[in-house]
SELO-505574 format. One record per residue (C-alpha): residue in one letter; x, y, z. Coordinates in Angstrom, 2 decimals. Each point is the difference from the previous one (the first is absolute). Example, Ala and Ser with C-alpha at 12.3 -4.5 7.8 and 13.67 -1.06 7.14 Angstrom:
2
  residu       px       py       pz
       A    12.30    -4.50     7.80
       S     1.37     3.44    -0.66
END
This chain:
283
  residu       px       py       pz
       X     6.43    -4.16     7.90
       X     1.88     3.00     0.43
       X    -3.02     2.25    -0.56
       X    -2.28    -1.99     2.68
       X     2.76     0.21     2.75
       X     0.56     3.72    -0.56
       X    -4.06     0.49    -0.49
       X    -0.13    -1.93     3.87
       X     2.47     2.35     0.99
       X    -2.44     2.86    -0.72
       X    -3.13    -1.92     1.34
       X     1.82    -0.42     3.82
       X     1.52     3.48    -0.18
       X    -3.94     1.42    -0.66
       X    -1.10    -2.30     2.44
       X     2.48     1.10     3.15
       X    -0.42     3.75    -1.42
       X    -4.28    -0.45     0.23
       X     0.39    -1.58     3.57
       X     2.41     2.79     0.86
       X    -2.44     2.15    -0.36
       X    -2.60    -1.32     1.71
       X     2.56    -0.39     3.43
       X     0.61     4.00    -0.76
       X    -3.69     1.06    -0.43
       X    -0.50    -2.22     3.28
       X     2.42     2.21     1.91
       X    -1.54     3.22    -0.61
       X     3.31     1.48    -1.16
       X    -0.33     3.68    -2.42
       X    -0.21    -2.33    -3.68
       X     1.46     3.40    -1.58
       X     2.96    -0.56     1.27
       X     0.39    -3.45    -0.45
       X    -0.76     0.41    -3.73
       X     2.70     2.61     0.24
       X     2.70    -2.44     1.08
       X    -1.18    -2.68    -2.48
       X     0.72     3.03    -3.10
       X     3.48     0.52     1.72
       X     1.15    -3.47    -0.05
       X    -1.64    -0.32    -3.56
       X     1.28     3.09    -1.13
       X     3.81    -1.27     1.00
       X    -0.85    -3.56    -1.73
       X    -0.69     1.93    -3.12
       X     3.07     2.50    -0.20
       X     2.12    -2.67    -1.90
       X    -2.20    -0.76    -2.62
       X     0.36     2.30    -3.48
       X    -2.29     2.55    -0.82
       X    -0.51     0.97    -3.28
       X    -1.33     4.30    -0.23
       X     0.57     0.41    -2.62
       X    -1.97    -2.92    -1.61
       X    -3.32     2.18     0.65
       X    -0.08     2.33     3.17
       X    -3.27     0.99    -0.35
       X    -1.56    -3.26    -0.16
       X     2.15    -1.48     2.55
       X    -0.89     2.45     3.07
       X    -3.41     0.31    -1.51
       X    -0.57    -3.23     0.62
       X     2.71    -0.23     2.81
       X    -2.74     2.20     2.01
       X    -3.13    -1.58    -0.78
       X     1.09    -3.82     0.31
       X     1.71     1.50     3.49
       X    -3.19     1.66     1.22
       X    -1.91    -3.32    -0.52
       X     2.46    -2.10     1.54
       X     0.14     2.02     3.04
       X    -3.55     0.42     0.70
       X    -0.78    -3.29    -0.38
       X     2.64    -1.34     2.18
       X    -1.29     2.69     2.61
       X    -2.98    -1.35    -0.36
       X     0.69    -3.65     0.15
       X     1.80     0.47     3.44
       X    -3.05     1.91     1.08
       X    -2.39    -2.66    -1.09
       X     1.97    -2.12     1.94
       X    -0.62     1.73     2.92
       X    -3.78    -1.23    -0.32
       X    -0.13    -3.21    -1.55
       X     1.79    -3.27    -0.62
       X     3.47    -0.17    -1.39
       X    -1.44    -3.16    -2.08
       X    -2.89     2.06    -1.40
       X     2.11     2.99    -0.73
       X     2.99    -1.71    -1.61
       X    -2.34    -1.91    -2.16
       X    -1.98     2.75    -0.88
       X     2.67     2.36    -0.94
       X     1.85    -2.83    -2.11
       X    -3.54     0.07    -1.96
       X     1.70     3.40    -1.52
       X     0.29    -2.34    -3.41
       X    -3.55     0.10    -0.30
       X     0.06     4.11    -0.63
       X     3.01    -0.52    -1.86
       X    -1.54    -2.35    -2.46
       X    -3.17     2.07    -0.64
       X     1.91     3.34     0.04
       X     2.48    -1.66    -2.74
       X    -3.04    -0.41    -2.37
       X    -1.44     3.36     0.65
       X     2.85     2.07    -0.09
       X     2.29    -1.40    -1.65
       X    -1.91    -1.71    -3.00
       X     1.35    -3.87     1.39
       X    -2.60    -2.96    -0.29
       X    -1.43    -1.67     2.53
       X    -0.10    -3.66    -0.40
       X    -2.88    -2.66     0.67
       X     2.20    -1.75     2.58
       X     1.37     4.02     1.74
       X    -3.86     0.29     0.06
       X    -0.80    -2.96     2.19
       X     2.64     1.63     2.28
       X    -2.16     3.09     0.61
       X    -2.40    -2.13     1.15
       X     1.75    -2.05     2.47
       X     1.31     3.37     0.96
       X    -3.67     1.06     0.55
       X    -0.34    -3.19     2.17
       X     2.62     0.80     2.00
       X    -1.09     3.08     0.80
       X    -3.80    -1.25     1.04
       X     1.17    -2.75     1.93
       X     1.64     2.97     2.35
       X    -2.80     1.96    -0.21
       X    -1.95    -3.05     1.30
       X     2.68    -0.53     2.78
       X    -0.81     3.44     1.05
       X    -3.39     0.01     0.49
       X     0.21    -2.81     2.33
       X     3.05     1.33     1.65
       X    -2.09     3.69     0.87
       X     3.42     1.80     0.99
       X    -1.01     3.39    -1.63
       X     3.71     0.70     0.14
       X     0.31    -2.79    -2.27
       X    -1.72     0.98    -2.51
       X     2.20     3.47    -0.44
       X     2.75    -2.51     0.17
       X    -1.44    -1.78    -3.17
       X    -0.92     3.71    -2.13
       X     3.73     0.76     0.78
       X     1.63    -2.64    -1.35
       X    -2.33    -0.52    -3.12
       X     0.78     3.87    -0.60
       X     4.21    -0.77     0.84
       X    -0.53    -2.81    -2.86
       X    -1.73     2.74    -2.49
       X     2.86     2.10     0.41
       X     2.93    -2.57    -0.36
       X    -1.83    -0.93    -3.22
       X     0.14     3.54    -1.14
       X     3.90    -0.29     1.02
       X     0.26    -2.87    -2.41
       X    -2.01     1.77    -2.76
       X     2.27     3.13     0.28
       X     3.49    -1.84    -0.14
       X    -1.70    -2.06    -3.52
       X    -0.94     3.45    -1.18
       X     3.01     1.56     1.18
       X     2.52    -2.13    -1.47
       X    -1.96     0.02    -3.61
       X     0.45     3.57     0.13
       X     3.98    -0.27     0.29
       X     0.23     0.49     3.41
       X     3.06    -1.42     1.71
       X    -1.13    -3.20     3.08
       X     3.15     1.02     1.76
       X    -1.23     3.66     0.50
       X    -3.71    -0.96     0.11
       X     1.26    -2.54     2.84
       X     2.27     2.73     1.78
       X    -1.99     2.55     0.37
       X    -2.96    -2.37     1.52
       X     2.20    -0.17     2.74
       X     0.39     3.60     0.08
       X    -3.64     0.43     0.44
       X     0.06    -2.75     2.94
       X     1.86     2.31     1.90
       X    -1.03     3.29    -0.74
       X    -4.03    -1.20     0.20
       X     1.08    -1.48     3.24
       X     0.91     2.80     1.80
       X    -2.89     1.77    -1.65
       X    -2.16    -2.48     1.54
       X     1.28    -0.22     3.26
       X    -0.47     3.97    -0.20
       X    -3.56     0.15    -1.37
       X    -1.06    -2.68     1.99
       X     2.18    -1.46     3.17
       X     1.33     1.61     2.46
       X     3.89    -0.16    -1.00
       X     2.08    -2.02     2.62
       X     1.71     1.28     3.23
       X     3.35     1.32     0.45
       X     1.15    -3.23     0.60
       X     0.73    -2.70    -2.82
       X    -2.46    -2.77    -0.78
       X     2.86    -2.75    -0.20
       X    -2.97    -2.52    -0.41
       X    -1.42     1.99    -3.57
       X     3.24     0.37    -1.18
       X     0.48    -3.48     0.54
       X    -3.73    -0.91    -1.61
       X     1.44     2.45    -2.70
       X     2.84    -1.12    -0.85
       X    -0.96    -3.63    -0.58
       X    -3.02     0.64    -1.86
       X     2.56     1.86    -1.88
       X     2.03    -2.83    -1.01
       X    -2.75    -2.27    -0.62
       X    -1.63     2.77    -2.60
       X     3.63     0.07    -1.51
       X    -0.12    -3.83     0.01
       X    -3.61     0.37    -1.64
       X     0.82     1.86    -2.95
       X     3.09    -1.84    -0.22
       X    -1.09    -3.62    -0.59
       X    -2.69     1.23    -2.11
       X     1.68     1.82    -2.53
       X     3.15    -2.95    -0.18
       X    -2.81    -2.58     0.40
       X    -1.61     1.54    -3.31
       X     2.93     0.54    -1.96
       X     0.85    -3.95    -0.10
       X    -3.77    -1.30     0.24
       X    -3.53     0.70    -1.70
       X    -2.28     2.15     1.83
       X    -2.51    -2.74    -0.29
       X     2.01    -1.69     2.40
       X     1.80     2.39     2.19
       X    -3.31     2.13     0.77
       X    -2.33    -2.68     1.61
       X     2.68    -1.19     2.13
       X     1.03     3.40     1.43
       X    -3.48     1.22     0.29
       X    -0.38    -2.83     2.58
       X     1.67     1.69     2.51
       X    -3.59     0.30     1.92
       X     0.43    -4.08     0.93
       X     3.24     1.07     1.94
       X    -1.33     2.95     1.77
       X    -3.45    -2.01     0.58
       X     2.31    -2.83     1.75
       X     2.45     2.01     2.06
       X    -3.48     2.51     1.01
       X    -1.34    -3.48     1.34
       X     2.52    -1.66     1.52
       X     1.67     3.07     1.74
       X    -3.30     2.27     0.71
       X    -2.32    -2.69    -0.41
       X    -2.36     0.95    -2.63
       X    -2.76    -2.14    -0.13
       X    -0.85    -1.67    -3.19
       X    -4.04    -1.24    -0.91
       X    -1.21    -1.21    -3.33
       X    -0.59     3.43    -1.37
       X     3.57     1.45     0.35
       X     1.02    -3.37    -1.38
       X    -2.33     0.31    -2.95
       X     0.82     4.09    -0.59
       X     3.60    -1.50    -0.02
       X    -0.52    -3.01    -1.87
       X    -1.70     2.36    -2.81
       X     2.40     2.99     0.05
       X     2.85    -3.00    -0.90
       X    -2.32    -1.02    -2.84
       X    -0.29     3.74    -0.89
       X     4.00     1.05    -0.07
       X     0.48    -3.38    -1.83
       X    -2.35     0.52    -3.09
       X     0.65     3.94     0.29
       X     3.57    -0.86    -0.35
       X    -0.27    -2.25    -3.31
       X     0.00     2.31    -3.34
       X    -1.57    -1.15    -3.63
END
């Protein structure tokens, strides 16, 4: 019981953070930055917890950098998409990250894929054609770049999850892998708002900061809940539910910014929570 509450606590935390977003990229505010303030307010979530150096240093920031430059491009990304395209869409797309995860697991890393993790795929694949339908009745061409985005955000949070597996096998320390993602948040933030925004005025952006700072929190609140949630419960259980995070963001998106819902989003939804629910059951 313990393990589902602390698993829900993950799922509404994802869901706020996914519809934060989407309020941010609607504001046309430099995302470098905000990303920025979100690694800060990790960063200082993170300074109490024990990391172990000496345990492997080489695998840890190894690993430390290339789970970090995953994570931050495809949360750049995601807010980006977001820009262009549906919260709903976006959040369920992204949350189809299991799907890479799965088939990366087998390829890489020599796991099995199961009969019933195979059915998954191809709700997953259902999902994703049931938005492709939507689109070409919807004939926004900025939707469609909305749609590439996000599917390429959920390729790269896979290859975050693929790297901390990896990682960790090789002896590297989750603390430090964890730590220095944040790191990267806020150095490839400024980077970004560099390379590709024009950086803010003299004058602070109280309303980023503020964007920042909670998105902080609820990222803290993220990883969290997950890793208590799967200490005391079976990943069997605890993933499904906090993958479903895209049912919060999809109701908040339409009662707040009223998102319209038709049979296809429905069905893309319907299928991607057939798709995290099989993905998430191992032989």
């Amino acid at each position: 019981m313990m393990a589902i509450l602390l698993a829900l606590g993950c799922l509404i935390c994802s869901a706020l953070n996914d519809f934060l977003f989407k309020l941010f990229a609607g504001r046309q505010g430099p995302r470098g930055m905000f990303i920025t303030v979100i690694g800060c307010v990790w960063l200082l979530a993170l300074l109490a917890m024990p990391v172990e150096w000496e345990r492997n240093t080489e695998a840890t920031v190894l690993w430390g950098m290339i789970s970090g430059f995953f994570s931050l491009t495809a949360n750049l990304l995601l807010i980006e998409a977001m820009e262009h395209q549906s919260a709903g869409i976006c959040s369920t797309i992204y949350r189809l990250n299991l799907v890479a995860v799965v088939i990366g697991a087998c390829w890489l890393l020599g796991e099995t894929l199961t009969a019933i993790q195979g059915c998954g795929v191809v709700f997953a694949a259902a999902t994703v054609c049931c938005f492709l339908s939507w689109e070409k009745h919807g004939g926004e061409r900025t939707a469609w770049l909305g749609f590439w985005l996000v599917l390429i955000a959920s390729l790269l949070r896979a290859g975050m999850g693929l790297s901390y597996k990896y990682g960790f096998r090789q002896g590297a320390d989750p603390n430090g892998v964890v730590l220095l993602n944040s790191l990267f948040w806020i150095a490839g933030g400024v980077v970004y708002s560099f390379c590709r925004e024009k950086m803010p005025g003299r004058k602070p952006d109280w309303r980023l900061l503020g964007f920042g700072v909670l998105s902080g929190i609820l990222v803290t609140g993220i990883v969290f809940f997950m890793a208590a949630a799967l200490r005391c419960g079976k990943a069997s259980v605890v993933l499904p539910i906090a993958q479903m995070s895209f049912l919060g963001t999809l109701g908040l998106s339409a009662a707040i910014l009223k998102e319209k819902l038709d049979w296809r989003k429905c069905a893309g939804i319907g299928c991607g929570m057939l798709a995290i629910l099989f993905l998430s059951i191992e032989g």
